[in-house]
C-alpha positions in Angstrom: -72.9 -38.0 -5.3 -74.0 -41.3 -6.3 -78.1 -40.5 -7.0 -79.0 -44.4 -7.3 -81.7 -45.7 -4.6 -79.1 -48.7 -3.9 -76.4 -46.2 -2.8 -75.4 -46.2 1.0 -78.0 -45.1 3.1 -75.4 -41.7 4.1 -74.5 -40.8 0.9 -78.3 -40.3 -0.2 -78.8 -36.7 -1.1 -82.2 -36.2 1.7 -80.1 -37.5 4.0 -77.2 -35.9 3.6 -79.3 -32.5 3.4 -81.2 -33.5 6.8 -77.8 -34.2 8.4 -76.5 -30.9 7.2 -79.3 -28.9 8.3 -79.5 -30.7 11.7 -75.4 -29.3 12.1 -77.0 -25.9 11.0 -79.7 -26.1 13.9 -77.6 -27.5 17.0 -74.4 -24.5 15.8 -77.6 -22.0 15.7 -79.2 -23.2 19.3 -75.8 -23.4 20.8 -74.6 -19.6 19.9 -78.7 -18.8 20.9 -78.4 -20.4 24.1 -75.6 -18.3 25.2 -78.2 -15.7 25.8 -79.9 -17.4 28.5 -76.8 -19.1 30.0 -74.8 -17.2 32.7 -71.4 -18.4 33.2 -69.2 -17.7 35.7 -65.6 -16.7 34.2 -62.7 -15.6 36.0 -61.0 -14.0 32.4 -63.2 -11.1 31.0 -62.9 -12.0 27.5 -64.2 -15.5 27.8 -67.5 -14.2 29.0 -68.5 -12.2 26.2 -70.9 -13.0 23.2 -70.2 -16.2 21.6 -66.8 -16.6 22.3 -66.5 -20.3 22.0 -67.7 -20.8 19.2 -65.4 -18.3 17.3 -62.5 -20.1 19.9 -63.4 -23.2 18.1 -63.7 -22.1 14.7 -59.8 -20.2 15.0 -59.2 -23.7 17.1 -60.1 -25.5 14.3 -58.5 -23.5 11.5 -55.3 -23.4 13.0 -55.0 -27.1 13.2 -55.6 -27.5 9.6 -52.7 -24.5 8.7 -50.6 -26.4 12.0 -51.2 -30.3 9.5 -50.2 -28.4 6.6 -47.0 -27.2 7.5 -46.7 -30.9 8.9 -47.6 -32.2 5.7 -43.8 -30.6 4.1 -41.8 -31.8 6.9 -43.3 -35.4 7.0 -43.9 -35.9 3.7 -42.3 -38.6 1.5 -41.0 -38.4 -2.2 -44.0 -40.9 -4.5 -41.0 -43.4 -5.1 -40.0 -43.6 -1.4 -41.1 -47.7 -1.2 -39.2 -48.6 -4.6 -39.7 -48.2 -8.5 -43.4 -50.0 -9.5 -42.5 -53.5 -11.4 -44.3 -53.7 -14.8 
């Protein structure tokens, strides 16, 4: 990270601790809040403990595995627009 007081204001290492640890609280409240909230689901499963958050998270990672398998199919060879001229 660029430690320079000229750098962009995001890239600034307090703020991009303070961002970080404001992702940490909201994940925290959100899984805490699940205590006091009473949903009404019609699957058993989806009522339990924190479920969507872990439904996210194996949301989340199977996307990434689902582009990487994309990434072999689609991918092109480094030469695919021509040879470079000198």
């Amino acid at each position: 990270m660029n430690r320079d007081a000229n750098s962009p204001f995001l890239l600034r290492p307090p703020v991009v601790n303070r961002i970080v640890y404001s992702l940490y609280a909201v994940c925290a409240l959100s899984v805490l809040l699940d205590f006091a909230i009473h949903r009404h689901e019609q699957l058993g499963f989806a009522g339990s403990f924190g479920f969507y958050a872990w439904f996210g998270f194996v949301a989340c990672v199977g996307l990434v595995l689902a582009a990487k398998g994309l990434r072999r199919i689609l991918k092109r060879p480094e030469d695919y627009y021509g040879e470079d001229e000198p």
